[in-house]
mmCIF file of the C-alpha atoms, coordinates in Angstrom:
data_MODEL
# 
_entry.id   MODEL 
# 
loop_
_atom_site.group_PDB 
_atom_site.id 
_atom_site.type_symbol 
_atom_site.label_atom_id 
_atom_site.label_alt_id 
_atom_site.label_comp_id 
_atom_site.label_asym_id 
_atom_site.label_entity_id 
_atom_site.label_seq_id 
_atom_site.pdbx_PDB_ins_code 
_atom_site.Cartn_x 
_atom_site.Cartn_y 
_atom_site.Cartn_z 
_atom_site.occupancy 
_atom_site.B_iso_or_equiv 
_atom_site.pdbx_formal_charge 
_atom_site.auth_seq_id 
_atom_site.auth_comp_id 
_atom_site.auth_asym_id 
_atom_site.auth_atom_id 
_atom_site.pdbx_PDB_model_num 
ATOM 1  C CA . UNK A 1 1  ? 24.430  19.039 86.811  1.00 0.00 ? 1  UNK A CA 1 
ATOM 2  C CA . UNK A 1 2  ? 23.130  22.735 86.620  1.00 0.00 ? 2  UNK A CA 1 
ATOM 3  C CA . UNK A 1 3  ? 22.478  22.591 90.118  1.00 0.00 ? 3  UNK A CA 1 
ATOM 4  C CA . UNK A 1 4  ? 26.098  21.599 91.326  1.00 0.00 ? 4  UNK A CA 1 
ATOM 5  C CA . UNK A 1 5  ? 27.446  24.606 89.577  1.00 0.00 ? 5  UNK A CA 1 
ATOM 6  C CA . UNK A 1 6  ? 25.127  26.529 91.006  1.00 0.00 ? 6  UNK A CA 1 
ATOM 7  C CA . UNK A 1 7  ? 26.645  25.399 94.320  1.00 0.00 ? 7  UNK A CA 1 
ATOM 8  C CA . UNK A 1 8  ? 29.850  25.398 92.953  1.00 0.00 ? 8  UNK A CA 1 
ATOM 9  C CA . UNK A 1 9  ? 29.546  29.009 92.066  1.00 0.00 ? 9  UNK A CA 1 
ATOM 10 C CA . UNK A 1 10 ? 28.003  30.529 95.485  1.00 0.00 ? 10 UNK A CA 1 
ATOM 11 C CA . UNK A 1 11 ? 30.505  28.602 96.984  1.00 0.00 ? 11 UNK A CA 1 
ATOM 12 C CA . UNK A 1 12 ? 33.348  30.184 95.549  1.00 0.00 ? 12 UNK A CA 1 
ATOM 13 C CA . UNK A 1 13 ? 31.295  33.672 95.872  1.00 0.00 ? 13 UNK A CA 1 
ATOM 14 C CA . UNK A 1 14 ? 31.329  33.125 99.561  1.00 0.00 ? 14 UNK A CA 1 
ATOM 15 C CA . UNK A 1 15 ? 34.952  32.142 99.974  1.00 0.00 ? 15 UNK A CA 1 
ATOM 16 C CA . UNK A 1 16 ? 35.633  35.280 97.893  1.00 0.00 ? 16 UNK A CA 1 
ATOM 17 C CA . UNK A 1 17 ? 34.467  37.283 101.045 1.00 0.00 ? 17 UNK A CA 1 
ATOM 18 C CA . UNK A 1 18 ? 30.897  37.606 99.266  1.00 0.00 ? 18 UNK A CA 1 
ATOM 19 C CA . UNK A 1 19 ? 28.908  39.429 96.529  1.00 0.00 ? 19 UNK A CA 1 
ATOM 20 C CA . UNK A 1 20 ? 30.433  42.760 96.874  1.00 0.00 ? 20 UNK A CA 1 
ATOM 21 C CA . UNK A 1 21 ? 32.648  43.639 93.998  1.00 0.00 ? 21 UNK A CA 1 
ATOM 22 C CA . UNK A 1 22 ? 35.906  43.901 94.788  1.00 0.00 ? 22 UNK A CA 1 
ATOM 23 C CA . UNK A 1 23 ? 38.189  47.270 93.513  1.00 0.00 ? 23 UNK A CA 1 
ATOM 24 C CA . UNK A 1 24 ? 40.808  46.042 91.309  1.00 0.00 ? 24 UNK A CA 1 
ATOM 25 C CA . UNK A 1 25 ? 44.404  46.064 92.606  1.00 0.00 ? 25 UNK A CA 1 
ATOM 26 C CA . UNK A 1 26 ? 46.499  49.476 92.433  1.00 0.00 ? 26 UNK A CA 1 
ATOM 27 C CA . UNK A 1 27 ? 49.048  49.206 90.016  1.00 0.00 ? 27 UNK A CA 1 
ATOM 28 C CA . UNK A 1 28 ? 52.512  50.186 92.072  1.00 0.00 ? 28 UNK A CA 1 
ATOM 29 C CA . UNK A 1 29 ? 55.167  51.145 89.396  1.00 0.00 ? 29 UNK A CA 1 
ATOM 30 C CA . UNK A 1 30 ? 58.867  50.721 90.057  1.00 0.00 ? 30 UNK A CA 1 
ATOM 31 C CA . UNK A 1 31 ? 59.764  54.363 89.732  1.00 0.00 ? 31 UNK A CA 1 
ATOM 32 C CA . UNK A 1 32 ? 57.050  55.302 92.352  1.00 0.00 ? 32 UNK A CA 1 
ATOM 33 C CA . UNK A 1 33 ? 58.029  53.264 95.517  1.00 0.00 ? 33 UNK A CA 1 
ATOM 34 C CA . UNK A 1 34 ? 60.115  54.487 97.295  1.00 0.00 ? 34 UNK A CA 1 
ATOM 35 C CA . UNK A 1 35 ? 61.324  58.368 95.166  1.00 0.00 ? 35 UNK A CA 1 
ATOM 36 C CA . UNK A 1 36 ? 59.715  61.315 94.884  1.00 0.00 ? 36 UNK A CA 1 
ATOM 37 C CA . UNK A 1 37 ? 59.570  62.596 91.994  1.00 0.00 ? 37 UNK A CA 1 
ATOM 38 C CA . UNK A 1 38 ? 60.661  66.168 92.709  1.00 0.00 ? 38 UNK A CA 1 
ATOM 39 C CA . UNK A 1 39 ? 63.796  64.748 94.378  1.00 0.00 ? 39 UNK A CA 1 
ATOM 40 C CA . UNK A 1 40 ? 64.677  62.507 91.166  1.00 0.00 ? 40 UNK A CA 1 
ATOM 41 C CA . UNK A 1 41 ? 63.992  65.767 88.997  1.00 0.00 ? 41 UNK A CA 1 
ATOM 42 C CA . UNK A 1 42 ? 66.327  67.952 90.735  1.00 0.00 ? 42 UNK A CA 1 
ATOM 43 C CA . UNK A 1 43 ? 69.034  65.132 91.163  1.00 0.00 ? 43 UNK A CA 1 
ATOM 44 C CA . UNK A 1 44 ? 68.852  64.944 87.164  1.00 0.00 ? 44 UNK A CA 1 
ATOM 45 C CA . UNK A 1 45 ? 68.845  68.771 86.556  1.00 0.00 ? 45 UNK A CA 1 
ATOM 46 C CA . UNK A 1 46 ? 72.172  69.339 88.915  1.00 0.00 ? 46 UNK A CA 1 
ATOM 47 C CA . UNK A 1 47 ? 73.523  66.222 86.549  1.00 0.00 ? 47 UNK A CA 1 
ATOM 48 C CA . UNK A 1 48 ? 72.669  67.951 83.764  1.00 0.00 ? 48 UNK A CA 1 
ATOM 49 C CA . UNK A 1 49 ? 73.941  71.438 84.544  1.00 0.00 ? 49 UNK A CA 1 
ATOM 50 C CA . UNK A 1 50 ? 77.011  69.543 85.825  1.00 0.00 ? 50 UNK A CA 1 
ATOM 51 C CA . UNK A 1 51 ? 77.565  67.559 82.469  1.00 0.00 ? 51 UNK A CA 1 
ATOM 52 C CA . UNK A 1 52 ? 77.023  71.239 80.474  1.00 0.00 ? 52 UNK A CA 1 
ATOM 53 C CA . UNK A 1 53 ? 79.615  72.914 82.829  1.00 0.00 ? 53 UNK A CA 1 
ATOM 54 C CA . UNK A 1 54 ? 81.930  69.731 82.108  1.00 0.00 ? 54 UNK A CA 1 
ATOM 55 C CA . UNK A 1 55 ? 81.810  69.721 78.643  1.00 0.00 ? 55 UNK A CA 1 
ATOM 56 C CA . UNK A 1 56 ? 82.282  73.523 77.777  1.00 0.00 ? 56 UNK A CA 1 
ATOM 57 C CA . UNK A 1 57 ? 85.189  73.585 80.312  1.00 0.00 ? 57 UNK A CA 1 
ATOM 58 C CA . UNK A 1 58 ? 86.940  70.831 77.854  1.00 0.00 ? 58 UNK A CA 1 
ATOM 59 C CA . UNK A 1 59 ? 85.664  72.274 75.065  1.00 0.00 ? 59 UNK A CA 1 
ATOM 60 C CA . UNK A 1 60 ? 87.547  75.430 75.898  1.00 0.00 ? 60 UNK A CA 1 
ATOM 61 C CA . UNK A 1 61 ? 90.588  73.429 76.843  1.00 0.00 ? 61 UNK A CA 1 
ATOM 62 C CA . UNK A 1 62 ? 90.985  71.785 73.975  1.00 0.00 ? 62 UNK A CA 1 
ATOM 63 C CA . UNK A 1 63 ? 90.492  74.948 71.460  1.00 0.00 ? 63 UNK A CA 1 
ATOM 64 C CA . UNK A 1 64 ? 92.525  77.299 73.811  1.00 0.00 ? 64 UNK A CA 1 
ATOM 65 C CA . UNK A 1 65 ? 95.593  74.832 73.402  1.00 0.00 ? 65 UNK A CA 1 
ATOM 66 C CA . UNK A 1 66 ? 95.864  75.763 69.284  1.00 0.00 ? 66 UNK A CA 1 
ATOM 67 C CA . UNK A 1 67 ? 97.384  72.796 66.739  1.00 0.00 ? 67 UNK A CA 1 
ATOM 68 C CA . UNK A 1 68 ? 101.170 72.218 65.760  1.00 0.00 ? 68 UNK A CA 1 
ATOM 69 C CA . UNK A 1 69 ? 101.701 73.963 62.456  1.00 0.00 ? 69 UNK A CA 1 
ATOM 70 C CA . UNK A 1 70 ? 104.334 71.714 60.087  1.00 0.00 ? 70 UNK A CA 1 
ATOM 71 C CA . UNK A 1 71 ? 106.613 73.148 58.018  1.00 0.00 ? 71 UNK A CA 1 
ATOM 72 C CA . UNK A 1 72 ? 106.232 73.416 54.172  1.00 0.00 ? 72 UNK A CA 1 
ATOM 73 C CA . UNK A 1 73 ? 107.301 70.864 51.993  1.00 0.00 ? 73 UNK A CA 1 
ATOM 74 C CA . UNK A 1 74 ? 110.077 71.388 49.666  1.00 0.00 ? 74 UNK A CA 1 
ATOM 75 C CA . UNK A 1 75 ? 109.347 71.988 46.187  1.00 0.00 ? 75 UNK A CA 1 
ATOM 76 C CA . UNK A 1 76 ? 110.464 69.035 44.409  1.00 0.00 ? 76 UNK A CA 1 
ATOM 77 C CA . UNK A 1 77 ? 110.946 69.450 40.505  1.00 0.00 ? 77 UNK A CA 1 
ATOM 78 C CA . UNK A 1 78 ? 109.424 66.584 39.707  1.00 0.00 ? 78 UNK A CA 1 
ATOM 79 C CA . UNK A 1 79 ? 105.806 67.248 41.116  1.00 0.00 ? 79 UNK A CA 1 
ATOM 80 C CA . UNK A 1 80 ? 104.891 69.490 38.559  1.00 0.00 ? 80 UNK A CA 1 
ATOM 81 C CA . UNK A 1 81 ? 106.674 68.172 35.016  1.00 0.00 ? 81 UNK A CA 1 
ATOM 82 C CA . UNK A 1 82 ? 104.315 68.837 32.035  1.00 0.00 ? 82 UNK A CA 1 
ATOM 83 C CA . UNK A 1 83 ? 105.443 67.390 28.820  1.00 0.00 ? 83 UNK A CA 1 
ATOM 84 C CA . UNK A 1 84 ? 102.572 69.017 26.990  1.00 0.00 ? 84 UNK A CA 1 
ATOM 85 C CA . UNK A 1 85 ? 100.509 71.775 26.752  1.00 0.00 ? 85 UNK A CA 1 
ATOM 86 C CA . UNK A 1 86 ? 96.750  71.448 28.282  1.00 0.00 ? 86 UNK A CA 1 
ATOM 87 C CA . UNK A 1 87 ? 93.977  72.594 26.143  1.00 0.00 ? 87 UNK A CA 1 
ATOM 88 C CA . UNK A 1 88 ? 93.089  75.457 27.791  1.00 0.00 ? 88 UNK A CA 1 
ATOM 89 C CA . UNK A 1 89 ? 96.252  77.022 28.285  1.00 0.00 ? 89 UNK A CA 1 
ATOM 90 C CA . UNK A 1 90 ? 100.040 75.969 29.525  1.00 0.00 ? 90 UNK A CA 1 
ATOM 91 C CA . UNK A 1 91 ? 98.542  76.428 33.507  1.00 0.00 ? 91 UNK A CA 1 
ATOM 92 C CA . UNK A 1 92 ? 96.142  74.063 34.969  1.00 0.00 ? 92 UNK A CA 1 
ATOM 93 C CA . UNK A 1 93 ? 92.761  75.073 35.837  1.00 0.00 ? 93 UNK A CA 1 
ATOM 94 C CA . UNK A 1 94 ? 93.219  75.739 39.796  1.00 0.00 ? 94 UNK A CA 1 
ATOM 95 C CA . UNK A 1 95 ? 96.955  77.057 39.217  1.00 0.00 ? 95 UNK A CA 1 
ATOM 96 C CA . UNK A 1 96 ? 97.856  80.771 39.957  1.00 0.00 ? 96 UNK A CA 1 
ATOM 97 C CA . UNK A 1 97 ? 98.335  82.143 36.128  1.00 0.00 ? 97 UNK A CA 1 
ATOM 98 C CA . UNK A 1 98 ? 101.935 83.009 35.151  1.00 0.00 ? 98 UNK A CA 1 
ATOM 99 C CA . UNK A 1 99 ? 101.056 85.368 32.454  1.00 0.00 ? 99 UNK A CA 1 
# 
């Protein structure tokens, strides 16, 4: 039994193209194929720079263009009806004083 996987084992040693020890593949990453990188930094900077230049341009668009300003509402009578006096005096706390 010992001596068939002996055999066994030079066997497969052989058919492995002998004793020498063979390197371990190169790992090939996706990003690496076929792009260098210099090429894929660039192409990203001109995106960014483009997608700055994009934004402020709206940016300034929009805030040059101002907002609609609505007129005031009347002063109805009945907003403002106090029956009674508050504690601290006959105006409210955030009120303009009268007196």
């Amino acid at each position: 039994m010992a001596m068939a996987s002996v055999r066994s084992g030079l066997l497969r040693t052989a058919l492995r193209g002998g004793s020498r020890p063979s390197a371990p593949p190169k790992r090939g990453f996706a990003s690496s194929s076929h792009h260098d990188d210099a090429y894929e930094t660039a192409k990203w900077e001109k995106i960014t720079y483009l997608g700055i230049a994009t934004c402020t341009v709206l940016a300034f668009y929009n805030l040059s263009k101002g907002h609609p300003h609505h007129e005031e509402p009347p002063a109805y009578s009945y907003l403002h009806i106090r029956m009674k006096e508050f504690p601290w005096g006959p105006d409210g706390l955030f009120e303009v004083k009268h007196h």
